[in-house]
C-alpha positions as a printed NumPy array, in Angstrom:
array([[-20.662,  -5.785, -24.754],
       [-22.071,  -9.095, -25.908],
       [-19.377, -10.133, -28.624],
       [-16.516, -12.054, -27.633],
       [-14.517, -11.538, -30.268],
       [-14.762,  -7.719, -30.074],
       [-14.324,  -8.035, -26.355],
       [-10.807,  -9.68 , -26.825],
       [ -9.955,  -6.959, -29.769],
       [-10.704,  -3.877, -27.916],
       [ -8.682,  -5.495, -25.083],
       [ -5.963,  -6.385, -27.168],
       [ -6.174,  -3.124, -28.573],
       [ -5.904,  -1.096, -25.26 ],
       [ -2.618,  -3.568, -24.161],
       [ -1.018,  -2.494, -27.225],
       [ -1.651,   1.116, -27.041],
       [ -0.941,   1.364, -23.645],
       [  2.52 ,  -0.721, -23.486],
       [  3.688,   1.533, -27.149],
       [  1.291,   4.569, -27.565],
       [  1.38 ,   4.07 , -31.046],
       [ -2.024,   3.29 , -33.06 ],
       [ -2.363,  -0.435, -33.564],
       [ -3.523,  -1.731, -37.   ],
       [ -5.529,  -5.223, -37.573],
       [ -2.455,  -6.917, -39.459],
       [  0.067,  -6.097, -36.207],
       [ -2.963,  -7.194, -33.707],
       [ -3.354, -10.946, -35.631],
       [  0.458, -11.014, -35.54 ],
       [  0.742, -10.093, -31.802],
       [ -2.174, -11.848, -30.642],
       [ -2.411, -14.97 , -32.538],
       [ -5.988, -14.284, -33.316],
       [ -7.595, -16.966, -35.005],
       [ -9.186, -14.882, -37.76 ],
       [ -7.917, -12.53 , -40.87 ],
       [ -6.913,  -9.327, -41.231],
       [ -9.823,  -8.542, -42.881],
       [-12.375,  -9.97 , -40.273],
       [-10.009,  -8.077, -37.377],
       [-10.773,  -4.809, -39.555],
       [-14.51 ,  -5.706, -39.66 ],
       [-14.407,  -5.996, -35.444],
       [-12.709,  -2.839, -35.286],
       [-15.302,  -0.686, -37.35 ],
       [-18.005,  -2.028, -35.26 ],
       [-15.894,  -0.797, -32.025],
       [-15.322,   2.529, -33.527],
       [-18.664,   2.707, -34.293],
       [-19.707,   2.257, -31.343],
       [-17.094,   5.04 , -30.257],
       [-15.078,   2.518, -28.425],
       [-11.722,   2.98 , -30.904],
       [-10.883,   5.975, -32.664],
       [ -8.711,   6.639, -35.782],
       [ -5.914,   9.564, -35.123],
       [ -5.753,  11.94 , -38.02 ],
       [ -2.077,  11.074, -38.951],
       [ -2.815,   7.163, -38.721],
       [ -4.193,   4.599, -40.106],
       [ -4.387,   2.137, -36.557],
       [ -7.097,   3.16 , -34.303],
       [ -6.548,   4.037, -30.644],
       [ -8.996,   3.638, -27.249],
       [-11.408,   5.943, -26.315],
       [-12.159,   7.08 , -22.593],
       [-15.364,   4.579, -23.528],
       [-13.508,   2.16 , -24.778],
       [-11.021,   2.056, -21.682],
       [-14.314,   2.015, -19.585],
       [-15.781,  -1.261, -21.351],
       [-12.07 ,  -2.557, -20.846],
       [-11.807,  -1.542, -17.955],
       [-15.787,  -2.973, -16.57 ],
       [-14.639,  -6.392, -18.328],
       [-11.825,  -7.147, -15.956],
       [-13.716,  -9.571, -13.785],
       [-11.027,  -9.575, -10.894],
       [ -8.467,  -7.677,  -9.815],
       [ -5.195,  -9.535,  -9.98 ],
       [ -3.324,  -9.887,  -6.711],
       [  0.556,  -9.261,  -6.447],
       [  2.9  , -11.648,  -6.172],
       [  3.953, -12.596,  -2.563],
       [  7.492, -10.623,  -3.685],
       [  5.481,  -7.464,  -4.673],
       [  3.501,  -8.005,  -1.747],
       [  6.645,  -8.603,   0.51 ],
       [  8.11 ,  -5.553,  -0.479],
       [  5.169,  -3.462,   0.251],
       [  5.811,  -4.622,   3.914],
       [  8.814,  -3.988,   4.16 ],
       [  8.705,  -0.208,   2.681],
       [  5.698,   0.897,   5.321],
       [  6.717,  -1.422,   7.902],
       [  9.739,   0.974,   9.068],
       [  7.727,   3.872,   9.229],
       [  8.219,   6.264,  12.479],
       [  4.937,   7.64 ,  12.669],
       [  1.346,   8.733,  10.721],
       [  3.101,  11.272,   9.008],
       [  6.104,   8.89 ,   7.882],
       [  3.19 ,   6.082,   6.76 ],
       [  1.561,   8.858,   4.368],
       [  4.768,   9.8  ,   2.705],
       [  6.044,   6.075,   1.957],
       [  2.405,   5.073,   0.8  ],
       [  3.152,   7.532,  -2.26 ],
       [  5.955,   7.064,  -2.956],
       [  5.682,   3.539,  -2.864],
       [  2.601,   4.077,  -5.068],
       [  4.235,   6.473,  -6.991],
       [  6.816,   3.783,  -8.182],
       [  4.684,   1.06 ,  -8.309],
       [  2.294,   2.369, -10.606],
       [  4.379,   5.397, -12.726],
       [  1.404,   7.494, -11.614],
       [  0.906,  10.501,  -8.989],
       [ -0.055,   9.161,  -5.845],
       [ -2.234,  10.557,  -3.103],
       [ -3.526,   9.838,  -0.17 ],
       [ -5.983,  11.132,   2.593],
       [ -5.172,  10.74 ,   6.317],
       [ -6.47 ,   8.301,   7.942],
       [-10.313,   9.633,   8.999],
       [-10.567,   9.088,  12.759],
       [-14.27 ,   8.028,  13.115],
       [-14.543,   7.46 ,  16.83 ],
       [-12.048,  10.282,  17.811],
       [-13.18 ,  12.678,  21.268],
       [-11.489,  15.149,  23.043],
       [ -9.412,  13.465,  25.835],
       [ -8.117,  16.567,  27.794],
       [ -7.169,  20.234,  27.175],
       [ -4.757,  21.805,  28.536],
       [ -4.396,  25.772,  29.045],
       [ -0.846,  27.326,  29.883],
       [  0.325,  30.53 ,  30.796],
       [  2.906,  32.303,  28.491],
       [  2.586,  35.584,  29.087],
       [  0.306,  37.582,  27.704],
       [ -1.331,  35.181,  25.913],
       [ -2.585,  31.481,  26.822],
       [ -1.614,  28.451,  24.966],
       [ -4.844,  25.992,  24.214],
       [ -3.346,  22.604,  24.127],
       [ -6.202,  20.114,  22.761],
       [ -5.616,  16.333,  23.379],
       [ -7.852,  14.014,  21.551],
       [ -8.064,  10.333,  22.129],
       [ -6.279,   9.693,  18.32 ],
       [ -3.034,  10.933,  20.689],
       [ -2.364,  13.774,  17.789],
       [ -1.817,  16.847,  20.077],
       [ -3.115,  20.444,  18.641],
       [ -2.184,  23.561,  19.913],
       [ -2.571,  27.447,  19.451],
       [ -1.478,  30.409,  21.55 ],
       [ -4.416,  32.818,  21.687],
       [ -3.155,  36.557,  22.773],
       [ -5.281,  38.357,  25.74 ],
       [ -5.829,  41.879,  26.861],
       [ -6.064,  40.954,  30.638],
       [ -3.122,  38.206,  31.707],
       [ -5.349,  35.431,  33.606],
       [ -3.743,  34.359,  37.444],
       [ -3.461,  30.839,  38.221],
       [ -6.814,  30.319,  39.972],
       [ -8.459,  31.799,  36.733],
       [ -7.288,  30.075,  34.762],
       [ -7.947,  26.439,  36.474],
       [-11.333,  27.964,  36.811],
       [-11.881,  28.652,  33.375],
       [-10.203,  24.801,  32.045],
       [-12.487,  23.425,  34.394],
       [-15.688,  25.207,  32.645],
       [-14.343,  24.166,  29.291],
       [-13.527,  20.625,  30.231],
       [-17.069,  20.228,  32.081],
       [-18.396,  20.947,  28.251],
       [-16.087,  19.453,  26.017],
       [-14.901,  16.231,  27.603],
       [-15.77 ,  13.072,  26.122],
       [-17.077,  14.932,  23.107],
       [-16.665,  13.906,  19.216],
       [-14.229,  16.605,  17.722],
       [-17.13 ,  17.86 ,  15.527],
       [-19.532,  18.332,  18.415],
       [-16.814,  20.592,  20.62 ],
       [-17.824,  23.824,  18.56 ],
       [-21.385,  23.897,  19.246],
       [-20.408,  22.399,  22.648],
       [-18.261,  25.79 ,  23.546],
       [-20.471,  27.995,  21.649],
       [-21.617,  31.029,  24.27 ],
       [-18.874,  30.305,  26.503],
       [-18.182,  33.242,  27.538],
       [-21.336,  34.273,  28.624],
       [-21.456,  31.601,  31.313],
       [-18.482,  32.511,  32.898],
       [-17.443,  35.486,  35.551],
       [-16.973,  38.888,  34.145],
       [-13.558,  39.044,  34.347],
       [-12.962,  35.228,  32.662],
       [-15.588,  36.149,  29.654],
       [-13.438,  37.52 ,  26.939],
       [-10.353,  34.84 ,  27.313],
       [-13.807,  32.093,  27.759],
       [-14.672,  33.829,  24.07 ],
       [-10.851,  33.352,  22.602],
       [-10.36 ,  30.104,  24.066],
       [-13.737,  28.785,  22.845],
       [-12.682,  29.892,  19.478],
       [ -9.199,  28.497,  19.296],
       [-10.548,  25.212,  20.291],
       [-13.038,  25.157,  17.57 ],
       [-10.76 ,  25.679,  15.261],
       [ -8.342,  23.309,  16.169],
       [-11.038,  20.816,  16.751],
       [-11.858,  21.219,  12.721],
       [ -8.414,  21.252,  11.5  ],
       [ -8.199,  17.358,  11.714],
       [ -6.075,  15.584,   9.806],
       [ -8.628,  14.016,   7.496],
       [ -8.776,  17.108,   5.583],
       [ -5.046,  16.735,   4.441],
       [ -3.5  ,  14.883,   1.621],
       [ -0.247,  13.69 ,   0.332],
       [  0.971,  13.498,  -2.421],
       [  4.039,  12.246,  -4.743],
       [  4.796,  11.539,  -8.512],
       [  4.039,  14.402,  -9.864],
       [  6.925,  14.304, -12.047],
       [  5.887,  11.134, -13.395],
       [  2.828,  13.338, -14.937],
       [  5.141,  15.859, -16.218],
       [  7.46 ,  12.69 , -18.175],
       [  4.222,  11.613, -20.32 ],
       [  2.336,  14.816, -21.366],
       [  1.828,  14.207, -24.354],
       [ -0.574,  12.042, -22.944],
       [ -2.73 ,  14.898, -22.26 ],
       [ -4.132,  16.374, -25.406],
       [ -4.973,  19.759, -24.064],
       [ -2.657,  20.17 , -21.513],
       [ -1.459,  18.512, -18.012],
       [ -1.739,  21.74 , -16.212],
       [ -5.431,  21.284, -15.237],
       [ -4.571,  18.318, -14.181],
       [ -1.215,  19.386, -11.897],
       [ -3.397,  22.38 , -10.533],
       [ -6.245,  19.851,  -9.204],
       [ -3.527,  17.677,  -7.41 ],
       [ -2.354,  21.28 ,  -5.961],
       [ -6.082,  21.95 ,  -5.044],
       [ -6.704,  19.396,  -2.088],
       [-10.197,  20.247,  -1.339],
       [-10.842,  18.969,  -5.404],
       [ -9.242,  16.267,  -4.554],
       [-10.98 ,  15.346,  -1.296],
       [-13.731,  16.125,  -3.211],
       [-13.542,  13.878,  -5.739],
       [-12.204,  10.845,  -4.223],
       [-14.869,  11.165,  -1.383],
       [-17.446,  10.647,  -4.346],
       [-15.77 ,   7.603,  -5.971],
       [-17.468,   4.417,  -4.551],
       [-15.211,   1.374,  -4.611],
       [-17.431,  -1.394,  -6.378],
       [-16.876,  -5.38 ,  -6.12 ],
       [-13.413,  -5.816,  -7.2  ],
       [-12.29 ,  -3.349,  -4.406],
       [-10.954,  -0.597,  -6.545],
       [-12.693,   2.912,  -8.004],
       [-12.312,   3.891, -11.249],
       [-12.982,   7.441, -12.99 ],
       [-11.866,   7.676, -16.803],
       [-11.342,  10.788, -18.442],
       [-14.459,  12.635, -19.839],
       [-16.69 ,  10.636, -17.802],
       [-16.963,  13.573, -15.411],
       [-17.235,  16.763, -18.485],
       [-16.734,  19.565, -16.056],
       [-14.122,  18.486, -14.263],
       [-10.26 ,  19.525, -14.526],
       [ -9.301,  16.262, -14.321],
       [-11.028,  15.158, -17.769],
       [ -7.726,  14.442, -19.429],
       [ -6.735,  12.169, -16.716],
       [ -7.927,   8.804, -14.65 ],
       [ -8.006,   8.002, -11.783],
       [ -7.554,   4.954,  -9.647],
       [ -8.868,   4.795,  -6.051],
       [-10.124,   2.877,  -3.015],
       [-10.573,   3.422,   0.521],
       [ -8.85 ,   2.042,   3.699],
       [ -9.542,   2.112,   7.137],
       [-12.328,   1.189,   9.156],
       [-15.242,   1.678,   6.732],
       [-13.297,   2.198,   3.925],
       [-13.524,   6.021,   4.766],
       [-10.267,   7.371,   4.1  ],
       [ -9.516,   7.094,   0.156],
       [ -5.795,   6.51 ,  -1.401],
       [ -5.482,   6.569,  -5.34 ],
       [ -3.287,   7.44 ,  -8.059],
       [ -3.954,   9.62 , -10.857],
       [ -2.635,   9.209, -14.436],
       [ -3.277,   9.575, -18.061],
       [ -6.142,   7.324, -19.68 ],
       [ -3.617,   5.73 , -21.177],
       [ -2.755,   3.614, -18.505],
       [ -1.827,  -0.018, -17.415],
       [ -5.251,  -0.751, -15.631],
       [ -4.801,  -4.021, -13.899],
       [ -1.562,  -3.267, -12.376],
       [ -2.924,   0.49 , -11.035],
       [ -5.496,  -1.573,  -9.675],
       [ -4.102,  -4.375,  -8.176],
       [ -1.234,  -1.803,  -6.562],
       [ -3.707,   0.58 ,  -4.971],
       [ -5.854,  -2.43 ,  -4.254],
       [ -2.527,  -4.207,  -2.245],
       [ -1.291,  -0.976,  -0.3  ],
       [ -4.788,  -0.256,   0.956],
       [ -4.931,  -3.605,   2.433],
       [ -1.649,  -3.153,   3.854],
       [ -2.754,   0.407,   5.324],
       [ -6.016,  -1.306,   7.083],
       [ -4.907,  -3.84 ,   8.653],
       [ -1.923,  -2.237,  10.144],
       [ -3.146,   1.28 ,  11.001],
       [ -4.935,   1.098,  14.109],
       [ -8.294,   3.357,  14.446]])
């Protein structure tokens, strides 16, 4: 949009709405605002922004309200994204900085997000780009052998896999050995194809634990962590429903649904200002059309995504500058 004036309405329009959720008239906006105009030239502005289906009039009200366009030009005209203050920024620290371990990181990232931004928070594990398998391991418990995998992230994955025939000891050194000559070294997404046939390589009596142990280690090599999320805040959803016109349960159910979520935060593409931004009905189909969302990546490439997900009508700059901060905070202190 190339009209000032209209620029700093609409934005003073969304500010309003957002910080009272009422409707917001011209007389309370040249009040508010100090603008240096009338009433009447304010009311001009804002029928040229609804007409252009940037502000829209609720049927009980006379002030006029933001559309999910209107929060998008709003939204686009925020040339930078604020930084916090060195106390906001501080206390980031010194929530994550006690964590014990990955899994302790994820959980205070949301609900440090969580609070910061009165949103749901979620984020993906961190994706482990250069990751390989480092050793594997297989142990005798009886009738059945335990597949330990060890990749080089140092996140151990194991699976007991039952057998008909009980291996001895020398079998089963022999048959590690044949898996290890295959699978050491390799990316975790190459080790399926890598034991695939197994068991048809091996010595009669070794073939149909070389088939189960093939399989467990495929599937442990897939279950990586990237594929998980966490999440926290839900409740602050559930306080401002009636900020969902339809209703928030689309919205709760796609937070329950992780591979949505992976989904859709693996399509959002961060742009200049470091932050990704998907308003509302901008996406028609999707269950998350009453809602926004907020999101970046962190990590070496940017590859694993953390985000918060509200109603439209939502403080903007602070979402963004808070999911902008943490991510920071997450890539330069998470190690690859």
């Amino acid at each position: 949009m190339d009209h000032p004036r209209r620029v700093q309405i609409l934005r003073a329009i969304v500010e309003d709405y957002v910080h009272s959720r009422e409707p917001v008239g011209s007389k309370a906006l040249v009040e508010r605002h100090r603008l240096p105009v009338s009433s009447a030239t304010v009311r001009n502005d804002m029928a040229a922004l609804e007409d252009a289906g940037l502000i829209v009039a609720p049927h009980t009200s006379s002030g006029r309200i933001p559309t999910d366009q209107g929060y998008r030009v709003f939204v686009d005209q925020i040339a930078a994204v604020q930084p916090l203050s060195p106390a906001q920024r501080r206390a980031i620290q010194v929530f994550l900085e006690d964590a014990q371990d990955i899994d302790d990181v994820m959980e205070r990232t949301v609900r440090l997000l969580a609070q910061l931004t009165h949103q749901a928070a979620v984020i993906q594990y961190p994706v482990r780009t250069g990751t390989t398998v480092r050793h594997v391991e297989l142990v005798d418990v009886g009738a059945a052998v335990l597949v330990i995998l060890i990749p080089t992230s140092g996140r151990v994955a194991q699976r007991a896999v039952e057998l008909r025939t009980a291996l001895d000891e020398p079998q089963l050194l022999e048959l590690r050995a044949r898996v290890l000559a295959r699978v050491l070294g390799q990316a975790l997404d190459a080790v399926p194809s890598a034991v695939a046939g197994l068991g048809e390589t091996l010595p009669a009596e070794l073939r149909e634990a070389g088939d189960a142990v093939g399989e467990t280690l495929s599937l442990l090599a897939s279950a990586t962590d990237e594929h998980r999320l966490v999440m926290a805040g839900t409740a602050n959803l559930a306080r401002f429903s009636g900020d969902f016109p339809q209703s928030i349960s689309p919205v709760l159910e796609a937070l329950e649904e992780q591979v949505t979520m992976l989904r859709l935060l693996s399509e959002m593409q961060q742009d200049e200002r470091g932050v990704a931004v998907r308003i509302g009905s901008e996406e028609c189909d999707d269950p998350l059309a009453e809602a926004s969302v907020v999101a970046t990546g962190y990590g070496p490439r940017a590859a694993s995504k953390v985000g918060v997900v509200g109603p439209t009508r939502m403080d903007y700059p602070t979402t963004m500058a808070s999911v902008r901060a943490v991510a920071r905070y997450l890539s330069r202190n998470l190690g690859d």
